[in-house]
mmCIF file of the C-alpha atoms, coordinates in Angstrom:
data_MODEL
# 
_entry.id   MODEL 
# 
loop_
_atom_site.group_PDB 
_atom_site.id 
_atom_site.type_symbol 
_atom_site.label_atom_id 
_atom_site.label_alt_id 
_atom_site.label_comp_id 
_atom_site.label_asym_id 
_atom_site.label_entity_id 
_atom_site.label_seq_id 
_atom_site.pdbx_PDB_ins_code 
_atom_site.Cartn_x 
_atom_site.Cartn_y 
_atom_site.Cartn_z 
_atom_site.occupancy 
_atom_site.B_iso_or_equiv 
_atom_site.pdbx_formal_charge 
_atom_site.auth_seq_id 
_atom_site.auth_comp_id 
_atom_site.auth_asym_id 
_atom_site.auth_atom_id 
_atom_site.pdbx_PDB_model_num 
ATOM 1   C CA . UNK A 1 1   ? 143.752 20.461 164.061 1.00 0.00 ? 1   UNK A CA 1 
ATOM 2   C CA . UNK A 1 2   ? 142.695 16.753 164.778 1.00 0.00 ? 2   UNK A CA 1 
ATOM 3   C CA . UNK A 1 3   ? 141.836 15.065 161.648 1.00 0.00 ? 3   UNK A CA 1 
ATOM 4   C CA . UNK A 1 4   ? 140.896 12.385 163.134 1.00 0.00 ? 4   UNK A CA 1 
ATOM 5   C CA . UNK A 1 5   ? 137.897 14.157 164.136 1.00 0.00 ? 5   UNK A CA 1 
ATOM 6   C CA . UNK A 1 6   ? 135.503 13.026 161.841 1.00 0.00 ? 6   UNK A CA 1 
ATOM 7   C CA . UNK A 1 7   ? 133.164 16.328 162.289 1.00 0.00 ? 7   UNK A CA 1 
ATOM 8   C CA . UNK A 1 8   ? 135.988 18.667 161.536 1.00 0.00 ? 8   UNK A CA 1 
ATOM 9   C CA . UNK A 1 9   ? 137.592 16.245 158.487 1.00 0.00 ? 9   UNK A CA 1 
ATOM 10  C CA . UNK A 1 10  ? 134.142 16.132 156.804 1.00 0.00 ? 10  UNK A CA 1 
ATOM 11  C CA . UNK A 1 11  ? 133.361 19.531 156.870 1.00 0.00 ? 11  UNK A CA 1 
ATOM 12  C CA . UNK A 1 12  ? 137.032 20.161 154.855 1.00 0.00 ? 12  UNK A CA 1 
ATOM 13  C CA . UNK A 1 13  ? 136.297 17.719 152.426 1.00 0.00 ? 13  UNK A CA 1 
ATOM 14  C CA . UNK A 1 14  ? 132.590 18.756 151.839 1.00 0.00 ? 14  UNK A CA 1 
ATOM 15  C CA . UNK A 1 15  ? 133.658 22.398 151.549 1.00 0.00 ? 15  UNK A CA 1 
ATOM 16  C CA . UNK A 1 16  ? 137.246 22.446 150.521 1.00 0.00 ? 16  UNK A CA 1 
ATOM 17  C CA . UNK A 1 17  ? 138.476 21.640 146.645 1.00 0.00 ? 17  UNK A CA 1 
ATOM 18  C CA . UNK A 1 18  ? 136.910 18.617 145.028 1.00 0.00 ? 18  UNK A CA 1 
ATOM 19  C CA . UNK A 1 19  ? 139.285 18.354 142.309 1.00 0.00 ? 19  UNK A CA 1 
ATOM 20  C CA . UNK A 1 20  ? 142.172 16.928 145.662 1.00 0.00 ? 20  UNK A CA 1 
ATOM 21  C CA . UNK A 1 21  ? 139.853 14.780 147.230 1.00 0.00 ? 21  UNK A CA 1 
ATOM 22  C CA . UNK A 1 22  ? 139.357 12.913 143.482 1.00 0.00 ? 22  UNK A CA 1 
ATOM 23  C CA . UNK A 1 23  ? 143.492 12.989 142.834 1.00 0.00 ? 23  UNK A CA 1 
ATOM 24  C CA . UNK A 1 24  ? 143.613 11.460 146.716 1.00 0.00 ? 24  UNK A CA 1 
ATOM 25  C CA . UNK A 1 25  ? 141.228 8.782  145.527 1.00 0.00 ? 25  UNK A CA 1 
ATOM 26  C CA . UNK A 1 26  ? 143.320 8.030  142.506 1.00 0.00 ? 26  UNK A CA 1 
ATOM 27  C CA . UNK A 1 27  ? 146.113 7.707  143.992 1.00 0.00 ? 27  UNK A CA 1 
ATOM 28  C CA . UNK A 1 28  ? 145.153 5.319  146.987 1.00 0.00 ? 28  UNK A CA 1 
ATOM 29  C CA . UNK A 1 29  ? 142.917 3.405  144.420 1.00 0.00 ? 29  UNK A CA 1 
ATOM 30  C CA . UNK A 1 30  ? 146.306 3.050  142.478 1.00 0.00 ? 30  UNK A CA 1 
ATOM 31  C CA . UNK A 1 31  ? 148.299 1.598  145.906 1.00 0.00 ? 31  UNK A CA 1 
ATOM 32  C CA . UNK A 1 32  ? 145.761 -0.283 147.724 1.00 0.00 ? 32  UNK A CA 1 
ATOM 33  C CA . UNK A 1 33  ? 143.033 -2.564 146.967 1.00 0.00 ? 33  UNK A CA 1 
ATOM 34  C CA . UNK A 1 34  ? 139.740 -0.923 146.940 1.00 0.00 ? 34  UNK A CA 1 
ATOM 35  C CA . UNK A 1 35  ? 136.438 -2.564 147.390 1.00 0.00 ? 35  UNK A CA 1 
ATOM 36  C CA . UNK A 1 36  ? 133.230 -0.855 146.608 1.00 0.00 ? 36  UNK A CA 1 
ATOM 37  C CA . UNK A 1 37  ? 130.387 -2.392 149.570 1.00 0.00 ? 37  UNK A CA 1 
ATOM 38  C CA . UNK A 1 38  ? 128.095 -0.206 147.901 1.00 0.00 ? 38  UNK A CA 1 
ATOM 39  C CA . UNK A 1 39  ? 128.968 1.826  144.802 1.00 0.00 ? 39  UNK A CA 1 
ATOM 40  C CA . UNK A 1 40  ? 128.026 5.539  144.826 1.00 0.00 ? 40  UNK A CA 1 
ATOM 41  C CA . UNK A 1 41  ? 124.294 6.903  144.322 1.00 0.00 ? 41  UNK A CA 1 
ATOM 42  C CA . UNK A 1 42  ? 121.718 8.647  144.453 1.00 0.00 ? 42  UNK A CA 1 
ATOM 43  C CA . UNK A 1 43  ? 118.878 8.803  146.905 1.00 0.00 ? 43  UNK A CA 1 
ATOM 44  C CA . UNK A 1 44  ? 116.602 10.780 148.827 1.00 0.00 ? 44  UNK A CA 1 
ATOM 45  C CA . UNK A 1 45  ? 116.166 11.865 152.274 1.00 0.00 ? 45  UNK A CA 1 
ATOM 46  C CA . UNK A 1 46  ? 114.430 13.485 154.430 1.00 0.00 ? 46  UNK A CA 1 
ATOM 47  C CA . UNK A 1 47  ? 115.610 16.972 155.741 1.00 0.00 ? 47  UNK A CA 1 
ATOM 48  C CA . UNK A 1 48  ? 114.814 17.127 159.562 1.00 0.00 ? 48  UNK A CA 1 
ATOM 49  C CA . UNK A 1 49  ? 114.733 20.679 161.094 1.00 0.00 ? 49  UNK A CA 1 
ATOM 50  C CA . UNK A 1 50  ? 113.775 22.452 164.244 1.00 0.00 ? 50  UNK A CA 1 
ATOM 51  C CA . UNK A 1 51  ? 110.860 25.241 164.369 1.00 0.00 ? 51  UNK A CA 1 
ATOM 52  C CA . UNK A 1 52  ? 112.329 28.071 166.176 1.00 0.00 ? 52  UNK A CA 1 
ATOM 53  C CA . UNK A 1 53  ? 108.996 28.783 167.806 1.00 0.00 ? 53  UNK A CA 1 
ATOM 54  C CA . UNK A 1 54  ? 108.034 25.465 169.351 1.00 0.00 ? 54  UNK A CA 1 
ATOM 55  C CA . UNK A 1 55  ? 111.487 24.121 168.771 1.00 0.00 ? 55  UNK A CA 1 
ATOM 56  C CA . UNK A 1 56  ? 109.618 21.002 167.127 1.00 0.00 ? 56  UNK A CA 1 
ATOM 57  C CA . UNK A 1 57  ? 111.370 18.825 164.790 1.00 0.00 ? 57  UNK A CA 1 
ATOM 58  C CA . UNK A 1 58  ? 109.649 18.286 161.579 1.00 0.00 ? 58  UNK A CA 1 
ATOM 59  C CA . UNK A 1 59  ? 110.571 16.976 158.369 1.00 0.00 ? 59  UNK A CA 1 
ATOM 60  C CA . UNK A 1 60  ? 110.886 20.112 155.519 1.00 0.00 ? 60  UNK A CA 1 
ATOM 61  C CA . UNK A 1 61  ? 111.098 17.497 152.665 1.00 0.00 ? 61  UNK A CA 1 
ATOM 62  C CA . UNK A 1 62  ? 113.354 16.093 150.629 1.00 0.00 ? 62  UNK A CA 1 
ATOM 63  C CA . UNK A 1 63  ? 117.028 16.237 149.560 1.00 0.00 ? 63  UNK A CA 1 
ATOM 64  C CA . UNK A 1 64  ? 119.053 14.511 146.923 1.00 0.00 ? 64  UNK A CA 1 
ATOM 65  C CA . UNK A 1 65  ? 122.545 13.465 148.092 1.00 0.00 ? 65  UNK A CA 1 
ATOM 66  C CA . UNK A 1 66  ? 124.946 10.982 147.359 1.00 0.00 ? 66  UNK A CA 1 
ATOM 67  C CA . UNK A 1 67  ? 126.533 8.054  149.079 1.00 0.00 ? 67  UNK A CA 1 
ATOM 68  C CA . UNK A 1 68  ? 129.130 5.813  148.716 1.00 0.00 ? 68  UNK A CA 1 
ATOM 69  C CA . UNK A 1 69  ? 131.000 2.959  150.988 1.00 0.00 ? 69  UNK A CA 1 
ATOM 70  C CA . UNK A 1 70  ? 134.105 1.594  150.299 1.00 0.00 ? 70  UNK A CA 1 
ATOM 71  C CA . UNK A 1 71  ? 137.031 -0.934 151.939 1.00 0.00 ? 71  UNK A CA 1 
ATOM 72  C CA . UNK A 1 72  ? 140.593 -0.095 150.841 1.00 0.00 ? 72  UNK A CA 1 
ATOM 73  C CA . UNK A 1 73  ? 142.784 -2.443 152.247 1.00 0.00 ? 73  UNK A CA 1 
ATOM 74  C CA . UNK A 1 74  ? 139.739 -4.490 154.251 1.00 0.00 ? 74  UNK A CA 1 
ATOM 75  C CA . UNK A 1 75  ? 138.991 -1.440 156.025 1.00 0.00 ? 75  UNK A CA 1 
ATOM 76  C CA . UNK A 1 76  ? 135.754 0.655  156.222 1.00 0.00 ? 76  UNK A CA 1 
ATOM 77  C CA . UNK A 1 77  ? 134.812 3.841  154.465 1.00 0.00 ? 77  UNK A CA 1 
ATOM 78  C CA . UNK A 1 78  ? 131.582 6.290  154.340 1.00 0.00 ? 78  UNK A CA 1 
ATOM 79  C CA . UNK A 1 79  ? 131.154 9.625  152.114 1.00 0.00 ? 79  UNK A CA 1 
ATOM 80  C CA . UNK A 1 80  ? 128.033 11.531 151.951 1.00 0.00 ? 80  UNK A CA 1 
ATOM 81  C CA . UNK A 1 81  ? 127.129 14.546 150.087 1.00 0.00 ? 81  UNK A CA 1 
ATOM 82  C CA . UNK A 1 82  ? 124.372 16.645 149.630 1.00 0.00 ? 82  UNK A CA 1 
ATOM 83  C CA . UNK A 1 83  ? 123.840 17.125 145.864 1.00 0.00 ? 83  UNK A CA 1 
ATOM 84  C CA . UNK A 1 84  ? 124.052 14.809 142.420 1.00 0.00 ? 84  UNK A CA 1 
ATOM 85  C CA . UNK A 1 85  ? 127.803 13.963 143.244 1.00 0.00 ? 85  UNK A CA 1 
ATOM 86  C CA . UNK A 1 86  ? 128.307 10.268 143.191 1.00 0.00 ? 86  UNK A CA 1 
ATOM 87  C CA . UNK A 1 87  ? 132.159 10.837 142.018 1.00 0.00 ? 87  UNK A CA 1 
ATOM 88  C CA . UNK A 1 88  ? 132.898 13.181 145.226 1.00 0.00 ? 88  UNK A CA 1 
ATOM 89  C CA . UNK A 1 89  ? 130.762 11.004 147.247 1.00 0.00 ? 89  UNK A CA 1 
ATOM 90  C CA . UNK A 1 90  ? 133.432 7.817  146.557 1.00 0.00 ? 90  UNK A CA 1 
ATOM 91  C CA . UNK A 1 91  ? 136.135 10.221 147.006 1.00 0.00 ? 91  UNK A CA 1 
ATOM 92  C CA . UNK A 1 92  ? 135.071 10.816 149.945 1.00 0.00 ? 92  UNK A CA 1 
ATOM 93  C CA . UNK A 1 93  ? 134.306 7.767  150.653 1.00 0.00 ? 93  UNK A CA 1 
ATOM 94  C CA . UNK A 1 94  ? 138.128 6.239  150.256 1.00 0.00 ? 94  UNK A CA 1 
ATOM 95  C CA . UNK A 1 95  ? 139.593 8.977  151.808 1.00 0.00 ? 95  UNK A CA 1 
ATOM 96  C CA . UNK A 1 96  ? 137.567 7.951  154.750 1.00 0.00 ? 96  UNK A CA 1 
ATOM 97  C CA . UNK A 1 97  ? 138.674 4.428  154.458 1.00 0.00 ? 97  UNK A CA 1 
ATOM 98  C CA . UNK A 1 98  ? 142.171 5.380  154.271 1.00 0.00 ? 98  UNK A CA 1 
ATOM 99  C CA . UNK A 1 99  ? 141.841 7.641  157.660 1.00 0.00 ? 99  UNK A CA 1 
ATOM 100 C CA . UNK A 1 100 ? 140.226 4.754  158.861 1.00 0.00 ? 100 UNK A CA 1 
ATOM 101 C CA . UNK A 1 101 ? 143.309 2.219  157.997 1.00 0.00 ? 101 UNK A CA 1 
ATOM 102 C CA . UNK A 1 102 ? 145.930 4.851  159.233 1.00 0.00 ? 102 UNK A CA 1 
ATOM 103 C CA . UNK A 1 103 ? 147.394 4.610  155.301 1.00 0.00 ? 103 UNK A CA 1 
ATOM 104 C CA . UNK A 1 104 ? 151.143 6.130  155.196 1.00 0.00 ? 104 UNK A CA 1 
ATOM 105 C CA . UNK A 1 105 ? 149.237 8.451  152.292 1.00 0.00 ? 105 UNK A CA 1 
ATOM 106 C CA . UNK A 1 106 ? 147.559 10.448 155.512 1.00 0.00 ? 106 UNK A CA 1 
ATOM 107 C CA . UNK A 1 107 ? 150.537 12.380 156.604 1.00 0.00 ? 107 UNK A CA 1 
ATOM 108 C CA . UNK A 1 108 ? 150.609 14.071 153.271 1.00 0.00 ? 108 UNK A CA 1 
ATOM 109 C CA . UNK A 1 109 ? 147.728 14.856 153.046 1.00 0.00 ? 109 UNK A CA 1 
ATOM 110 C CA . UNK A 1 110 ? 147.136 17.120 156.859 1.00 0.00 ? 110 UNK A CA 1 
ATOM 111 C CA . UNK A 1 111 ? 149.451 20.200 155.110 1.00 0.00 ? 111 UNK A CA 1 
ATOM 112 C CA . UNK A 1 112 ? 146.803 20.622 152.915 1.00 0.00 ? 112 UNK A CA 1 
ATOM 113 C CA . UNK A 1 113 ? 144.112 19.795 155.102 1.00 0.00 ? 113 UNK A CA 1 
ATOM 114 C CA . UNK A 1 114 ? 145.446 22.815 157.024 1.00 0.00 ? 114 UNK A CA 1 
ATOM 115 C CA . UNK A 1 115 ? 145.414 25.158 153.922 1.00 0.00 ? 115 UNK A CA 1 
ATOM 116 C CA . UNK A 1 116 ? 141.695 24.171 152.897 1.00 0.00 ? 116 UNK A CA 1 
ATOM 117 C CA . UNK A 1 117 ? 140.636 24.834 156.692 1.00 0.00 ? 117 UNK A CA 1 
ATOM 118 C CA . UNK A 1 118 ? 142.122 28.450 156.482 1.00 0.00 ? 118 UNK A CA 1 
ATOM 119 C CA . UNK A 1 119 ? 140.452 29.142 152.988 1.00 0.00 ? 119 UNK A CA 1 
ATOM 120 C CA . UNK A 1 120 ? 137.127 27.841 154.236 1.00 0.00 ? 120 UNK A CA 1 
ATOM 121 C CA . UNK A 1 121 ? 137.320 29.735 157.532 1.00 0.00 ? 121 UNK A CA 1 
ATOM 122 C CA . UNK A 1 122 ? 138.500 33.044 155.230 1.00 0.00 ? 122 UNK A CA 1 
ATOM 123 C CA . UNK A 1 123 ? 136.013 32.258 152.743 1.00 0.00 ? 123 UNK A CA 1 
ATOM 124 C CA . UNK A 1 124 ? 132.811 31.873 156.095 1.00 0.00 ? 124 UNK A CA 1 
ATOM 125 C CA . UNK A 1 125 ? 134.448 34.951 157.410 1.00 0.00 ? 125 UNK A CA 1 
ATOM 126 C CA . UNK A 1 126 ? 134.052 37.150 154.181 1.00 0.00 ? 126 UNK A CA 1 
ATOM 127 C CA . UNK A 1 127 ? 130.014 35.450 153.513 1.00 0.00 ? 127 UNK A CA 1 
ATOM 128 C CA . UNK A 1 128 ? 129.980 36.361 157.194 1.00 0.00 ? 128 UNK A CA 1 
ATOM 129 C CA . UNK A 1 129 ? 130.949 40.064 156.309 1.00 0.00 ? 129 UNK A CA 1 
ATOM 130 C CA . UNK A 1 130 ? 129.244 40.584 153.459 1.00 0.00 ? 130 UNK A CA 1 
ATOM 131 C CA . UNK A 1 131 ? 125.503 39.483 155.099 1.00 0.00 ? 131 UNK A CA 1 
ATOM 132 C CA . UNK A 1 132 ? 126.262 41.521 158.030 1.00 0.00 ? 132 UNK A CA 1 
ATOM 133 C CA . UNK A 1 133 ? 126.271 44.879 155.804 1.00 0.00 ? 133 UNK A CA 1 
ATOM 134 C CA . UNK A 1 134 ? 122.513 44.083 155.147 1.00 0.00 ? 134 UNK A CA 1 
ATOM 135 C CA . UNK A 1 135 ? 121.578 43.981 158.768 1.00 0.00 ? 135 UNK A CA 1 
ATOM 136 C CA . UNK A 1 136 ? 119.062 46.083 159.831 1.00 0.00 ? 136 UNK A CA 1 
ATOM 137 C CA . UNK A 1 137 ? 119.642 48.057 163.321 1.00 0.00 ? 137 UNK A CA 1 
ATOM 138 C CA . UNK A 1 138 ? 116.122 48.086 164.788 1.00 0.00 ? 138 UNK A CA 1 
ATOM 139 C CA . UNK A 1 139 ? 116.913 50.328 167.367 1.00 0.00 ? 139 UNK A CA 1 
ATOM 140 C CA . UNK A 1 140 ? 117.905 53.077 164.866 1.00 0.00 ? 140 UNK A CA 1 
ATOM 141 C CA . UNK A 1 141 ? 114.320 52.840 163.480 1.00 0.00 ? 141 UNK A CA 1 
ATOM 142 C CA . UNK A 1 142 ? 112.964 52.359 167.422 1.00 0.00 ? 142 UNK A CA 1 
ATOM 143 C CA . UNK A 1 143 ? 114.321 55.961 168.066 1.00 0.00 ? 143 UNK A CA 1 
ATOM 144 C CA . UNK A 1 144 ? 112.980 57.520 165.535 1.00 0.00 ? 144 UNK A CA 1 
ATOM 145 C CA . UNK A 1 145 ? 109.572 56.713 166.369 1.00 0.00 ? 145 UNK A CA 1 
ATOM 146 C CA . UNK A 1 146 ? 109.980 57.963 169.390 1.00 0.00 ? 146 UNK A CA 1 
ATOM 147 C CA . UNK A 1 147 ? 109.270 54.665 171.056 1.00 0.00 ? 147 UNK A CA 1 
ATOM 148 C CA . UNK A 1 148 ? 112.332 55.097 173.138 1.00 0.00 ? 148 UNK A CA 1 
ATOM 149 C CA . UNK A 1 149 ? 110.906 57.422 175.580 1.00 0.00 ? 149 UNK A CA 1 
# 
């Protein structure tokens, strides 16, 4: 996979193992100089959806997350997350920075990249399985009232 992808890297961070991304953050805080532009938080926003009848956007209301920007090295990084998680949020937020700044740390880090990828997509594909014994097959229930005639 491209890591460099920022879609597919923050979806492996945001659902992989948190307790990595903090020991990555350690250990590039320990080798490089890192800045905090703004220091993780809290705040609010606003959770925009789509009605599925109109296909609208509205806003559904409000979400905590946390948020966090760092430089390591002079160079830029974001993390976001959903949730009172101002630690994972910096995490996040240095491992961007060191993405960003091509750090020598980065090529360690895609084998496991790769491993959390395959244990989220297993993990997806089991939720996946597990919702899909619930369904309902309408047309079972559509033949026997007869409405198939």
């Amino acid at each position: 996979m491209d890591y460099k992808d920022k879609a597919i890297l923050t979806r492996i961070l945001v659902e992989g193992d948190k307790s990595i991304w903090g020991n990555w953050s350690e250990d590039v805080s320990r080798c490089h100089e890192v800045t905090e532009v703004k220091p993780a938080s809290r705040s609010l926003v606003m959770v925009k959806v789509r009605d599925s009848v109109s296909q609208q956007p509205f806003y559904m209301g409000e979400a905590l997350m946390s948020e966090c920007a760092v430089k390591v090295d002079g160079v830029a990084g974001f993390g976001a997350i959903m949730g009172d998680c101002p630690e994972h949020a910096r995490s996040l937020a240095v491992i961007d920075a060191a993405f960003n700044a091509c750090l020598p740390e980065v090529e360690r880090w895609l084998p496991v990249l790769a491993e959390q990828e395959k244990l989220i997509e297993k993990r997806q594909r089991q939720d996946y399985a597990a919702v899909s014994k619930t369904k309902v097959d309408f047309s079972t229930m559509e033949d026997y009232d007869g409405k198939d005639r």
